[in-house]
C-alpha positions as CSV (number, residue, x, y, z in Angstrom):
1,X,48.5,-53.3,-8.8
2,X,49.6,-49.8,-7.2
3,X,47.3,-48.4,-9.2
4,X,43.9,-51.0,-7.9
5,X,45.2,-50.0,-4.4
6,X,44.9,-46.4,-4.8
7,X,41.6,-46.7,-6.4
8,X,40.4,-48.3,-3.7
9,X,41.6,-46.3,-0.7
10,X,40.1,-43.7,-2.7
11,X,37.0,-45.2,-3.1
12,X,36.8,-45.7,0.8
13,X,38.1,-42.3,1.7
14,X,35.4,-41.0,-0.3
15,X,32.7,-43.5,1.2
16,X,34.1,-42.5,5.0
17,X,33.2,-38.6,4.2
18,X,29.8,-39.3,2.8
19,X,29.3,-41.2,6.0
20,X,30.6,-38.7,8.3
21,X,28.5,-36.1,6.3
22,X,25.3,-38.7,7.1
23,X,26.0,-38.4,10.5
24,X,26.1,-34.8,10.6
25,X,23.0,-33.7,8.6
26,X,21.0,-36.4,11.2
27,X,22.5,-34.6,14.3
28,X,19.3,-32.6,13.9
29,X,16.2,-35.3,14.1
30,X,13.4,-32.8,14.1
31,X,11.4,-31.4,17.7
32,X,11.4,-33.9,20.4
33,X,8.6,-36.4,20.4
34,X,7.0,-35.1,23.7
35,X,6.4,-32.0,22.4
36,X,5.4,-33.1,19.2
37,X,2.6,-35.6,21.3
38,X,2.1,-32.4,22.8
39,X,0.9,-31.1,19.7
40,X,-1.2,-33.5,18.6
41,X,-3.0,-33.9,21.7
42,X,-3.9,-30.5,21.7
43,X,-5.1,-30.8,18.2
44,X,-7.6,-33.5,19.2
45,X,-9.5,-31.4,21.7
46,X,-9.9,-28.4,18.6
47,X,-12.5,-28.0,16.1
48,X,-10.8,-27.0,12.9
49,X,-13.3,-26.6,10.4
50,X,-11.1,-25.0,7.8
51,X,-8.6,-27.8,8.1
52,X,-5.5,-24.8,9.0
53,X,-4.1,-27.6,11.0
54,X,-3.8,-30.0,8.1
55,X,0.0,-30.0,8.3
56,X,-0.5,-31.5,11.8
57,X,0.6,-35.0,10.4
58,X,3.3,-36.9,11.9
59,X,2.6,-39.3,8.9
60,X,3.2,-36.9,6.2
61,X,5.1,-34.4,8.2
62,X,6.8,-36.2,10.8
63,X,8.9,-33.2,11.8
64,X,6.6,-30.8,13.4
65,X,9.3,-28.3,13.2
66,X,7.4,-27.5,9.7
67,X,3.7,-27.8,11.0
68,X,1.7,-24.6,10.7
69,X,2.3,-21.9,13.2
70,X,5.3,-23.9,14.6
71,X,9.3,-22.1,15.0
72,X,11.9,-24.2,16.2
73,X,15.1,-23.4,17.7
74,X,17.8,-23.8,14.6
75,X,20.4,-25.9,17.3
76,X,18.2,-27.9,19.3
77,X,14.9,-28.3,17.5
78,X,12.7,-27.2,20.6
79,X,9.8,-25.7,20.4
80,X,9.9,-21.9,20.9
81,X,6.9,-20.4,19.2
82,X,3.4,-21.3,18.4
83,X,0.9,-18.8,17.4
84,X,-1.9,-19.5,15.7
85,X,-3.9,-16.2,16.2
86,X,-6.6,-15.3,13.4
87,X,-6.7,-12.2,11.6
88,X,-9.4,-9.5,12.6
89,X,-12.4,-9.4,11.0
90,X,-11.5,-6.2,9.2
91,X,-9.0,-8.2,6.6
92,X,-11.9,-10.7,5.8
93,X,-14.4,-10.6,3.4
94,X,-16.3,-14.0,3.8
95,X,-17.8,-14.0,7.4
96,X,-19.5,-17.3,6.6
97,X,-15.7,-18.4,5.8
98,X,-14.1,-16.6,8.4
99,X,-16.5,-17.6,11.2
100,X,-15.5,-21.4,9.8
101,X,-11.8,-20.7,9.8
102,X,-11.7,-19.7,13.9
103,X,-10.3,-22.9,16.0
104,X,-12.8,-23.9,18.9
105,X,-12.1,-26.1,21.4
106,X,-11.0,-26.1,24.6
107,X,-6.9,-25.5,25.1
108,X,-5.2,-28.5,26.5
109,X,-3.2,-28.5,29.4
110,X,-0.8,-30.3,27.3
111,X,0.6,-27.5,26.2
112,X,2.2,-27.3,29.0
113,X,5.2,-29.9,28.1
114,X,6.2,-27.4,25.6
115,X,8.6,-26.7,28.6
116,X,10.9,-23.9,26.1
117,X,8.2,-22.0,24.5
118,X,9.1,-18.5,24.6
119,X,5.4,-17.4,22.4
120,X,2.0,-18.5,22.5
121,X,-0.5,-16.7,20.8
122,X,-4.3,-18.2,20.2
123,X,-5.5,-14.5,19.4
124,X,-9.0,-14.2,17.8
125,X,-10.0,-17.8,17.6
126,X,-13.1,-19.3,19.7
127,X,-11.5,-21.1,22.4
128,X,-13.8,-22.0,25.4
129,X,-14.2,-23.9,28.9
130,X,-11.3,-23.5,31.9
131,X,-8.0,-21.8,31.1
132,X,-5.6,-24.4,32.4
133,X,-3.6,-23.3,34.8
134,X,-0.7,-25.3,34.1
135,X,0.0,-22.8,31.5
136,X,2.3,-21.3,34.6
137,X,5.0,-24.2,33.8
138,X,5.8,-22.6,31.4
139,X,8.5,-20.4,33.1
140,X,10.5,-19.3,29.5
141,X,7.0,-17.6,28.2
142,X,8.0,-13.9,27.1
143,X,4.7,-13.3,25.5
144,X,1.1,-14.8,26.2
145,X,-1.9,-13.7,23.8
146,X,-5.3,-15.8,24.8
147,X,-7.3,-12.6,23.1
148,X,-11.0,-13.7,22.0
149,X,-12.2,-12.2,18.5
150,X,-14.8,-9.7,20.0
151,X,-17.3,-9.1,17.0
152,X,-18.1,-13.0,17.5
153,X,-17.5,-14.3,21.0
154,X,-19.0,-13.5,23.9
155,X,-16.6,-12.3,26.2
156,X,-16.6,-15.6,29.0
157,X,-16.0,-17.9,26.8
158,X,-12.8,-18.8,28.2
159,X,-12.6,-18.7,31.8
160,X,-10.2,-18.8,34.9
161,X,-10.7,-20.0,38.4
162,X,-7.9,-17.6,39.4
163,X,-4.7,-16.5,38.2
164,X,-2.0,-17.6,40.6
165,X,-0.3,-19.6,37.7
166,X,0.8,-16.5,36.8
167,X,3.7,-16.6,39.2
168,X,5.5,-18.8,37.1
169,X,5.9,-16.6,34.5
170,X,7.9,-14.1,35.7
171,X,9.6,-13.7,32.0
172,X,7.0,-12.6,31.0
173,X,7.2,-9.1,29.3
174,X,3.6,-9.3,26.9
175,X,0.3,-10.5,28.5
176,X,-3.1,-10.2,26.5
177,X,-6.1,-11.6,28.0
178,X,-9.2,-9.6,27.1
179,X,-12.6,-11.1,26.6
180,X,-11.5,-14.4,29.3
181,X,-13.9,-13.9,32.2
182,X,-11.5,-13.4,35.1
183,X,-14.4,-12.0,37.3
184,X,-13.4,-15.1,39.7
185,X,-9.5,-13.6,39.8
186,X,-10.1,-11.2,42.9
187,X,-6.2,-11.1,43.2
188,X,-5.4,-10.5,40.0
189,X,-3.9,-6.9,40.2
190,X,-2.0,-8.1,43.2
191,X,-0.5,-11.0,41.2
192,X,0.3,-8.8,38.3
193,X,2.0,-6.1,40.7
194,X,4.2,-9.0,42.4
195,X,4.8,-11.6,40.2
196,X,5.2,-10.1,36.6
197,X,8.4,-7.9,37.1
198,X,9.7,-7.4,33.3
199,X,5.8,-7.1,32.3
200,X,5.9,-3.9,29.1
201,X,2.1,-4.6,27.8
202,X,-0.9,-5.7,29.7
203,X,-4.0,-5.9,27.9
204,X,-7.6,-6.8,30.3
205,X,-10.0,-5.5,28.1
206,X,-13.1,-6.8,28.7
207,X,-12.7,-9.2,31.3
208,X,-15.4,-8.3,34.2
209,X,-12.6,-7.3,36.3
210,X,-12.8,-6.3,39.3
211,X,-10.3,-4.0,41.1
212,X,-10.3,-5.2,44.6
213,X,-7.8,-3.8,47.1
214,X,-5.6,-0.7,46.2
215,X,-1.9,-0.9,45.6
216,X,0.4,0.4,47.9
217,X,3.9,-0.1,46.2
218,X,3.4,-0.3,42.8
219,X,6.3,-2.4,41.1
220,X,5.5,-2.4,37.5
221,X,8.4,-0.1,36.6
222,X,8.4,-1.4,32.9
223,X,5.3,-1.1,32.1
224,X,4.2,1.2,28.6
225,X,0.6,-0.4,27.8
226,X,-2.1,-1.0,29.9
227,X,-5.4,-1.0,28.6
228,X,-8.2,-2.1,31.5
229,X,-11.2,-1.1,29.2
230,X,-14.8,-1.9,29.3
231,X,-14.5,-3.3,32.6
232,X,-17.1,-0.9,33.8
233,X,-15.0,-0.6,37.3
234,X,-17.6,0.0,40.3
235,X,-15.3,0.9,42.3
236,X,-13.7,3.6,40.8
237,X,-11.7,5.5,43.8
238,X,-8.8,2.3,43.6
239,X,-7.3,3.6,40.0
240,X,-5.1,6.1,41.9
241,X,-2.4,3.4,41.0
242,X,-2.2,4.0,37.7
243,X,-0.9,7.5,38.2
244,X,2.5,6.0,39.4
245,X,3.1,4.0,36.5
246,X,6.3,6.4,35.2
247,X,6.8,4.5,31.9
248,X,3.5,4.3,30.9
249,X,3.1,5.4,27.0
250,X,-0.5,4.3,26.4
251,X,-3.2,4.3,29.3
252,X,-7.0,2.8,27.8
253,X,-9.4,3.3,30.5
254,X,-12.6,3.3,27.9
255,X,-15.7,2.4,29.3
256,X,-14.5,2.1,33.2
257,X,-16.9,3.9,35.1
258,X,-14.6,6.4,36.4
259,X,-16.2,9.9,37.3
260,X,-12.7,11.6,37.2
261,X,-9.5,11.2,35.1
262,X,-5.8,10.5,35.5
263,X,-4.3,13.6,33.6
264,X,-0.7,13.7,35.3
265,X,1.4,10.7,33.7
266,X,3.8,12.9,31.8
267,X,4.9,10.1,29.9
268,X,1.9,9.6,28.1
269,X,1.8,9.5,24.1
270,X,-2.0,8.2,24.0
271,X,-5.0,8.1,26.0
272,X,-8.2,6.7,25.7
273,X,-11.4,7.7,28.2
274,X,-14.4,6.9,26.0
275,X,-17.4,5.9,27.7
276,X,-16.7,7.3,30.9
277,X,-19.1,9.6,32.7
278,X,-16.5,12.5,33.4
279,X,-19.1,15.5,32.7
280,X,-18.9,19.1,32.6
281,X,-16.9,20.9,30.3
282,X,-13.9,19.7,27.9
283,X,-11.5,22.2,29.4
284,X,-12.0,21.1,32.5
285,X,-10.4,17.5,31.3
286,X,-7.6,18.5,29.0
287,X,-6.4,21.2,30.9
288,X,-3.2,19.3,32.4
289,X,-2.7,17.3,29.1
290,X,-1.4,20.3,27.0
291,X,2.3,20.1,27.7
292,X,2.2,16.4,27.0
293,X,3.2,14.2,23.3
294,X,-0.3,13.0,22.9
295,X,-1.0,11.5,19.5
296,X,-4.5,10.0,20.5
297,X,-6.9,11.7,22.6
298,X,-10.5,10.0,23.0
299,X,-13.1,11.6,24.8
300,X,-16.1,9.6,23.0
301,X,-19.3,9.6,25.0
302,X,-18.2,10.7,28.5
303,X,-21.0,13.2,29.0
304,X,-18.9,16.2,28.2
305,X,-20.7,19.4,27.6
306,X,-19.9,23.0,26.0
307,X,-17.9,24.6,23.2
308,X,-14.8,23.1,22.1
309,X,-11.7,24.7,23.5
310,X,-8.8,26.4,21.9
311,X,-6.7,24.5,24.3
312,X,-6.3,21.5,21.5
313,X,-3.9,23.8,19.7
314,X,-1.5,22.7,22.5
315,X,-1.1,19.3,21.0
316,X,1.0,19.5,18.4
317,X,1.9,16.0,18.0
318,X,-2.2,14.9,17.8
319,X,-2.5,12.2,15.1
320,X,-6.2,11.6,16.2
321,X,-9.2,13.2,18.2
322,X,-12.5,11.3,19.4
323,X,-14.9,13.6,20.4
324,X,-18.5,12.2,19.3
325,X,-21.5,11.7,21.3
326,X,-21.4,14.1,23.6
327,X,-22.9,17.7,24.2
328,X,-20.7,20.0,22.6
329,X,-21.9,22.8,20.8
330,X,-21.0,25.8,19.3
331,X,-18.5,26.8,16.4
332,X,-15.7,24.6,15.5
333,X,-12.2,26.3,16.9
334,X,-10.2,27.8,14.5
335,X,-7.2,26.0,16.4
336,X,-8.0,22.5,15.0
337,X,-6.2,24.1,12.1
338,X,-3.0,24.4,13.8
339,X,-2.8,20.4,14.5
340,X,-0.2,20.1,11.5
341,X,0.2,16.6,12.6
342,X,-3.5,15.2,12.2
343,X,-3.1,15.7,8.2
344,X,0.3,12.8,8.3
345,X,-1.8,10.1,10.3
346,X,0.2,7.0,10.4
347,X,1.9,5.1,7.7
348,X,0.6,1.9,7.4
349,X,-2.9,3.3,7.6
350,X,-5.9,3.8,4.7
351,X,-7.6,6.2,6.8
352,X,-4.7,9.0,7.8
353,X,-7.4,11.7,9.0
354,X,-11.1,11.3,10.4
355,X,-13.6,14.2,10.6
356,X,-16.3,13.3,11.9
357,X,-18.2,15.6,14.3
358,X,-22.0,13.6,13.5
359,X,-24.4,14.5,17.0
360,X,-22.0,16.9,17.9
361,X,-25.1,19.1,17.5
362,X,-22.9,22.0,16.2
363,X,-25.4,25.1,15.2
364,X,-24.0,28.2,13.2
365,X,-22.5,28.3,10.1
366,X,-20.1,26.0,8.6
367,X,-16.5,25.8,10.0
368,X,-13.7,27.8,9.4
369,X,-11.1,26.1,10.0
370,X,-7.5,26.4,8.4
371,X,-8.1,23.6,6.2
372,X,-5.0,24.2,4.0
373,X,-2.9,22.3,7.0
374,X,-5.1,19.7,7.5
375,X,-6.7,17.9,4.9
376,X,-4.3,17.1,2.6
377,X,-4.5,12.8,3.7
378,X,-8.7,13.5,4.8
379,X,-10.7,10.5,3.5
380,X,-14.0,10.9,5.4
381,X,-15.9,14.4,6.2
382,X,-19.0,13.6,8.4
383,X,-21.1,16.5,9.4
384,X,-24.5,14.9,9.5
385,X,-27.2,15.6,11.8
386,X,-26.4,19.0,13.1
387,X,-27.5,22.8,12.6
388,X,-25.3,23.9,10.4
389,X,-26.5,26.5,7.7
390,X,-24.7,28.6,4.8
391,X,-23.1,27.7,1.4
392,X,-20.8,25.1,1.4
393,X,-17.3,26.4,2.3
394,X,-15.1,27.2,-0.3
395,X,-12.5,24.7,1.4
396,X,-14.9,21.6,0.2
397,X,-12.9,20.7,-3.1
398,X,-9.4,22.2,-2.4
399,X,-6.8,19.6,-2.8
400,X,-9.1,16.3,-1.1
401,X,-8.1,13.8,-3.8
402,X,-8.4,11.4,-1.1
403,X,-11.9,12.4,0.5
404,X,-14.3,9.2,-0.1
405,X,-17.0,9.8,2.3
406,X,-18.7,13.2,2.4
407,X,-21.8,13.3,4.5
408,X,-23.7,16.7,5.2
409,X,-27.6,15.4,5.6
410,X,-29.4,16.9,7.9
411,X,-28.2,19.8,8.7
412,X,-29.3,23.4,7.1
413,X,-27.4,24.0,4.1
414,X,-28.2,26.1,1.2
415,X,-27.3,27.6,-1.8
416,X,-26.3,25.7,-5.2
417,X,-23.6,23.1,-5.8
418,X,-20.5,24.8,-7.2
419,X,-18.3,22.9,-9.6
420,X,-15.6,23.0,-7.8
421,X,-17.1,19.6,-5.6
422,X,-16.7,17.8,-8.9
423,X,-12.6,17.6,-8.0
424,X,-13.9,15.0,-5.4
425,X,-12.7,12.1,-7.7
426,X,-12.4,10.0,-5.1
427,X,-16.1,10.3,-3.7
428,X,-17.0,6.8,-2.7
429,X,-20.7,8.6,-0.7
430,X,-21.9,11.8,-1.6
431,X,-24.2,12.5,0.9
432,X,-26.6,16.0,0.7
433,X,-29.9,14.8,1.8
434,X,-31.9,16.9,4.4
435,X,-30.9,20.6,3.2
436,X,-32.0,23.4,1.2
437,X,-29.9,23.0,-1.9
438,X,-31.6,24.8,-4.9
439,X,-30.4,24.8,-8.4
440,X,-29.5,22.4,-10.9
441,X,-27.7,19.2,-10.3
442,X,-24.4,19.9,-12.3
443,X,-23.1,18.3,-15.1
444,X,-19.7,17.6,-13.4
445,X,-20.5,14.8,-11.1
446,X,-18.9,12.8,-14.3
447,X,-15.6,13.3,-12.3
448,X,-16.3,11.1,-9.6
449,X,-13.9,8.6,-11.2
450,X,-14.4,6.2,-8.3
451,X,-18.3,6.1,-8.8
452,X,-17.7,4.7,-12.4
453,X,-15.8,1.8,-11.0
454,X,-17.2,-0.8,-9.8
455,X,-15.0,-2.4,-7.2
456,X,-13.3,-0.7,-4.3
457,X,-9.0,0.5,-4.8
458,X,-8.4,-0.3,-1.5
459,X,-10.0,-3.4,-0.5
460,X,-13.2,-3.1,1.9
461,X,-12.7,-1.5,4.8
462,X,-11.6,1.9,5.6
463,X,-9.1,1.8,8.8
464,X,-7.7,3.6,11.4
465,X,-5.8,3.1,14.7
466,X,-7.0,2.1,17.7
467,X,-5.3,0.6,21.0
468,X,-6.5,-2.7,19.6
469,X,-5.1,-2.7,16.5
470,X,-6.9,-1.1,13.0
471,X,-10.6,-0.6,13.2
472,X,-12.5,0.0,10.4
473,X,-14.7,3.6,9.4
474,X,-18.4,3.2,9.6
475,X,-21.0,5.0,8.2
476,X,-24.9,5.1,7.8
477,X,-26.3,5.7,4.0
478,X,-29.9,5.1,2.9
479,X,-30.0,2.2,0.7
480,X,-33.3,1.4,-0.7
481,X,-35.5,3.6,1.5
482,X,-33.6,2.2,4.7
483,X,-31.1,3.8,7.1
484,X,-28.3,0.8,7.0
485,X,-25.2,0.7,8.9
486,X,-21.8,-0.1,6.7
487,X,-18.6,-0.9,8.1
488,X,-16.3,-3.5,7.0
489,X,-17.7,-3.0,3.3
490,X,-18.0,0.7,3.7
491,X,-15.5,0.8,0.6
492,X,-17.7,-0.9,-1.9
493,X,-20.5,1.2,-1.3
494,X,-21.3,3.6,-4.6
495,X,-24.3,6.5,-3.2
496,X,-25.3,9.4,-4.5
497,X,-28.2,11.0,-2.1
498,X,-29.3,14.4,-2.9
499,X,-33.0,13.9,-2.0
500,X,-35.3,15.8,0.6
501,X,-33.6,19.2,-0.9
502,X,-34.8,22.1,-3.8
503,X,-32.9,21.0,-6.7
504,X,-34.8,22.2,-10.4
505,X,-34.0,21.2,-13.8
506,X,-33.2,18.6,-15.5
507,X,-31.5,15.0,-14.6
508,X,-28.1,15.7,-16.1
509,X,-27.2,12.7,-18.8
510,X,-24.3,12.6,-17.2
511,X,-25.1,10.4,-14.4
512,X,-25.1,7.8,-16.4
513,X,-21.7,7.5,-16.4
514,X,-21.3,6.4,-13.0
515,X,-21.3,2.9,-13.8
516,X,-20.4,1.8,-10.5
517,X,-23.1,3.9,-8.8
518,X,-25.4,1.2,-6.1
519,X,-28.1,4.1,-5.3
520,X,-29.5,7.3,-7.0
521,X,-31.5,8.9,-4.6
522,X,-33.3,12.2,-5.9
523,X,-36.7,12.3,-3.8
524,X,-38.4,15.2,-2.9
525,X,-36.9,17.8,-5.2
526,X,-38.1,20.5,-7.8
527,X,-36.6,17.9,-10.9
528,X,-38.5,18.4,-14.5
529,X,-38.1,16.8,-18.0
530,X,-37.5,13.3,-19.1
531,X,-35.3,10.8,-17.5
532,X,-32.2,10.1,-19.0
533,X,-32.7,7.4,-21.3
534,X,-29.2,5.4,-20.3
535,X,-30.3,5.0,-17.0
536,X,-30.5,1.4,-17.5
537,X,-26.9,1.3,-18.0
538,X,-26.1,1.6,-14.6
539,X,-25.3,-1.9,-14.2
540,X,-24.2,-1.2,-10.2
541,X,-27.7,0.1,-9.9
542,X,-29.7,-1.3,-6.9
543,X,-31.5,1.5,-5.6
544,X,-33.1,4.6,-7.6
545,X,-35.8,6.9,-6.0
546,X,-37.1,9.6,-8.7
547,X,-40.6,10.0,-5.8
């Protein structure tokens, strides 16, 4: 009989703990049903044509702690992040399927009930109508990104009335809202100044802003990012503000309208003032920059005229240099050599070093630059369209494993190709049209290793930094007797282009090899004897001009 009892007090001990240990595991119940109604009402008002919000089912999933895009706090189950940004179009190969996969819709004020969101990010979808501003109630926010994708949408889309919702978010330390038309937001500097004290990174890019009044006391003591570009600013004399931002690590001004640059922010590590119309001579604009860290320096298309200075030596921590479309002339410095930095680029990058000094309009013969400390990581030489004349330097060859674009058309070259170009393994374009090359084709191009392939090693595009995240390399090749324009599948184009030049002999055989070669163009040359007869093994072949 003792022994029944103790069975049975056993037998409810046991029961009691599994019941405790019920209780205990439900303490947590999932996010709070407000927010997840918050949710779904949101999703209503979206256009989701690829279905990414499929786990939005309270049915299936009826914790929406474990919906896409979705982070919970571990305790209390609230809602503290949503993001649902989109890739770049750089990472896609599909446009048809990634032009589906963007969310459209208009964002629901609903939102707002998410009362302890700390991140919201709706980056590089296709959101449109009025920006609600109850988005200000939501006081824990630490990082807002409404960023539209800007190959597709036309900035405007998304819209505000004005931005005085901002003043709720005084956590905020992270605000991205280029390509929303904020032309209406007069105040919006003034709100920024005042109400966002912890702000580190504001990005207006493309917004139609407008700068209004001029700040007196400028307040944004933590700020290290601001990029304000393509605004085209008309009134360009109210920037003197941005000189007193003493933190600032990256300044973008791009494509502001400004006739004169900001030069004495000694904190600055990058700086970007393409498309601006500063004229006259490069000197004149880098002079105060030499003492400085820069690792970014873009001078694109600001109307800047005359030889290139000796003055970039100075930078020695320069990972890249933007210099095209404007009117510089002239030899290439000697002292581009001693920027030991530009040949490390940055880690997570394909594209570590860019030459590219295409409508430079550089006459003379070809640089001379010390190339043994700088090309070690070079993956695209673009020379095209300029005056320069000679062999090829002896440079071409030495050690560029990594060179996949070489484009010298155009220009006035001469002499025979050398062997030596056959190291190029990695050649992707080989691009020699235009010049006065005489000789015979050699026998070597067998090497290029990467024109036998037929698929690309590293994907499609070629990338490298920008302020707004990677971009990718672009280049123009002749493809079947048209100038196109490659860019995000610069990688899987195959090209050899040696026409409009004086090479003699034969076709080498050897061609045939390149099995992953798109387009053979040898037009205009002094080429005799029979064609090979592999040829047609050229799978890859679209593209072949013997005229």
């Amino acid at each position: 009989m003792a022994i029944i009892i103790l069975l049975v007090l056993i037998i409810l001990a046991i029961a009691d703990v599994n019941s405790n240990n019920e209780i205990s595991s439900n303490s947590y119940s999932g996010c709070p049903e407000n927010e997840k109604q918050a949710l779904l009402v949101f999703k209503e008002g979206l256009i989701d044509d690829a279905n990414r919000l499929a786990s939005w089912d309270p049915h299936h999933h009826p914790d929406c702690c474990i919906w896409f895009g979705v982070v919970c706090g571990n305790m209390t189950g609230h809602i503290l992040s949503l993001n649902l940004s989109f890739p770049p179009l750089d990472d896609i190969v599909d446009i048809d399927s990634y032009l589906m996969s963007m969310l459209k819709g208009k964002i629901n004020p609903c939102l707002s009930n998410l009362k302890h969101l700390r991140y919201l990010d709706l980056s590089n979808n296709a959101f449109e109508g009025l920006l609600p501003y109850q988005l200000g109630n939501l006081s824990n926010l630490e990082s807002l990104n409404l960023r539209g994708e800007d190959k597709f949408n036309e900035a405007g889309l998304l819209y505000v009335e004005n931005l005085q919702w901002l003043s709720g978010l005084s956590l905020l330390k992270h605000l991205d809202l280029s390509l929303v038309d904020l032309s209406r937001a007069s105040n919006w500097l003034q709100l920024v100044n005042t109400r966002l004290p912890s702000l580190e990174e504001l990005h207006l890019s493309n917004c139609f802003l407008q700068l209004g009044r001029p700040l007196l006391n400028v307040n944004l003591s933590t700020l290290a990012v601001l990029d304000l570009s393509y605004n085209f600013f008309t009134n360009q004399m109210n920037l003197g503000w941005v000189s007193k931002l003493n933190s600032l690590v990256v300044l973008n001004l791009a494509g502001s309208d400004i006739s004169s640059a900001i030069f004495n922010i000694s904190t600055l590590n990058e700086l970007y003032l393409s498309w601006n119309d500063l004229e006259g001579k490069l000197p004149r604009a880098v002079g105060k920059l030499c003492n400085l860290r820069f690792e970014s320096l873009a001078f694109a298309s600001c109307q800047l005229s005359g030889q290139l200075t000796d003055q970039l030596e100075h930078f020695k921590n320069l990972k890249e240099l933007s210099l095209n479309d404007n009117s510089i002339f002239g030899p290439i410095p000697t002292s581009l050599g001693k920027l030991a930095n530009l040949e490390k680029g940055q880690e997570f990058l394909v594209l570590q070093t860019i030459f590219y000094p295409e409508r430079y309009r550089i006459a003379g013969s070809s640089p001379t630059i010390r190339w043994q400390q700088i090309h070690w990581e070079l993956v695209a030489i673009n020379l095209g369209k300029n005056e320069l004349d000679g062999d090829l330097p002896g440079w071409l060859g030495q050690d560029l494993t990594n060179l996949i674009i070489l484009i010298l058309r155009s220009n006035k070259f001469g002499g025979s190709i050398r062997d030596h170009l056959c190291a190029l393994t990695s050649l992707h374009i080989f691009d020699l049209a235009d010049n006065n090359f005489f000789g015979s084709i050699p026998r070597c191009i067998s090497n290029f290793t990467a024109m036998v392939r037929g698929n690309g090693s590293w994907g499609n595009a070629i990338l490298y930094a920008a302020i707004a995240g990677p971009l990718s390399e672009s280049a123009s090749v002749v493809m079947k007797g048209q100038l196109l324009e490659y860019d995000s599948t610069l990688n899987l184009v195959k090209v050899l282009d040696f026409s409009r030049n004086k090479f003699s002999g034969k076709i080498p055989h050897e061609v045939t090899s390149l099995q992953g070669l798109q387009s053979l163009n040898l037009f205009q040359n002094h080429l005799s004897g029979k064609i090979p007869e592999n040829i047609s093994g050229i799978k890859s072949l679209e593209s072949l001009d013997l005229s």
